[in-house]
N, C-alpha and C positions, 0 to 999 in steps of 0.2 A: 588216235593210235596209242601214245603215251599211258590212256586210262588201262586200255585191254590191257596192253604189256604189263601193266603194272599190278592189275586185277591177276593175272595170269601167273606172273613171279611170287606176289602174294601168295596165293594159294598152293603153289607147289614148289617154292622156293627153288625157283628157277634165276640164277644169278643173271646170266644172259640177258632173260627178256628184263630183268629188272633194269640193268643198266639203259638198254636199250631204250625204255618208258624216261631213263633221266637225259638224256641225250634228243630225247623227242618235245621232253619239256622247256628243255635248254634251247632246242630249235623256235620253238613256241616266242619262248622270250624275247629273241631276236628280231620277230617281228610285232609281237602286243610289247608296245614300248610303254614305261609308267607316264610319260606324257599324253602321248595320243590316246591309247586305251587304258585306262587305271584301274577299272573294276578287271578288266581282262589278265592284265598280266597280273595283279596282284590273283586270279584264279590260278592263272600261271603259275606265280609264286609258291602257291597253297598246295598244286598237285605236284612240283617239283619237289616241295618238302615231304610228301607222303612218299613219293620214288624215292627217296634218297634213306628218310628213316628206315622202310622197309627193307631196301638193299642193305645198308649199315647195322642192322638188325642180325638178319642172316647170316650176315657175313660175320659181323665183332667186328666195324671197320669205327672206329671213332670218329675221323675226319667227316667221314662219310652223315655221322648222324650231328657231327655241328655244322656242318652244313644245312643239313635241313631245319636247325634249329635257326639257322639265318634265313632261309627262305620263308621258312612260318615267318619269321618277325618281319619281314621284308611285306608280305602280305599284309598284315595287321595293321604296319604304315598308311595303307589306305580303306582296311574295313573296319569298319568302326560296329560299336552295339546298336547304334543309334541306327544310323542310317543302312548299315548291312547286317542286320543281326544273324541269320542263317549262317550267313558265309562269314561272319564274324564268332559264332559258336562255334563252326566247324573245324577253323583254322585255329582257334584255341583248343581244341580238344588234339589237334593232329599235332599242335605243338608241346601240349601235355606230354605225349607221349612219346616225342622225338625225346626229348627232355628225360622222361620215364628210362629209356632205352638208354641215352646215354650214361646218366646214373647209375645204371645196373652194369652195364656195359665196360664205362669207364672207374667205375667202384670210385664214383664224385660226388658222397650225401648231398654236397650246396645244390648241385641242379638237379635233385629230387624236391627237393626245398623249392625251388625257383617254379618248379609245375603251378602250384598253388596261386601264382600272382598273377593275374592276366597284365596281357599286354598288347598295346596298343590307344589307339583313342576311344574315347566312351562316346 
């Protein structure tokens, strides 16, 4: 549910359903715990940080897009290049860009700077 929602705000900057995608992801988390499912919530983590950048986007909310810059990196904690490359490229690119946003956003050159450095385990 979280993905439409947030497919859906995406495309028509729809504040609503955005929120509503980080509240679904947020639900998500509560139950893929980094214990029991690691690849899971760290998915968790990844589409939490894409609701959150997007919403923080739309809106000019800052809190909102370092948030999602701790959920990317919350993610990255456990995908690595190695062993998750996919999901490991995808969450460095959505953290690019959380990053991206906040920078322009927050008129903060260092975390335009900070895009360029992956993070996480190799």
């Amino acid at each position: 549910m979280g993905n439409s929602l947030e497919k859906i705000g995406r495309i028509t900057g729809n504040v609503p359903c955005l929120e509503e995608a980080v509240e679904a992801f947020k639900a998500a988390l509560e139950v893929r715990s980094r214990e029991a499912m690691p690849s899971d919530w760290a998915g968790s983590q990844s589409d939490l940080g894409l609701a959150l950048e997007t919403l923080g986007r739309v809106t000019g909310d800052v809190p909102r897009l370092e948030n999602a810059v701790q959920a990317y990196k919350a993610a990255l904690s456990v995908f690595s290049r190695a062993s998750s490359p996919a999901e490991w490229a995808t969450t460095q690119a959505g953290l690019g860009a959380a990053l991206m946003s906040l920078g322009e956003i927050a008129g903060d050159p260092p975390r335009l700077e900070e895009r360029s450095k992956p993070t996480g385990p190799r």
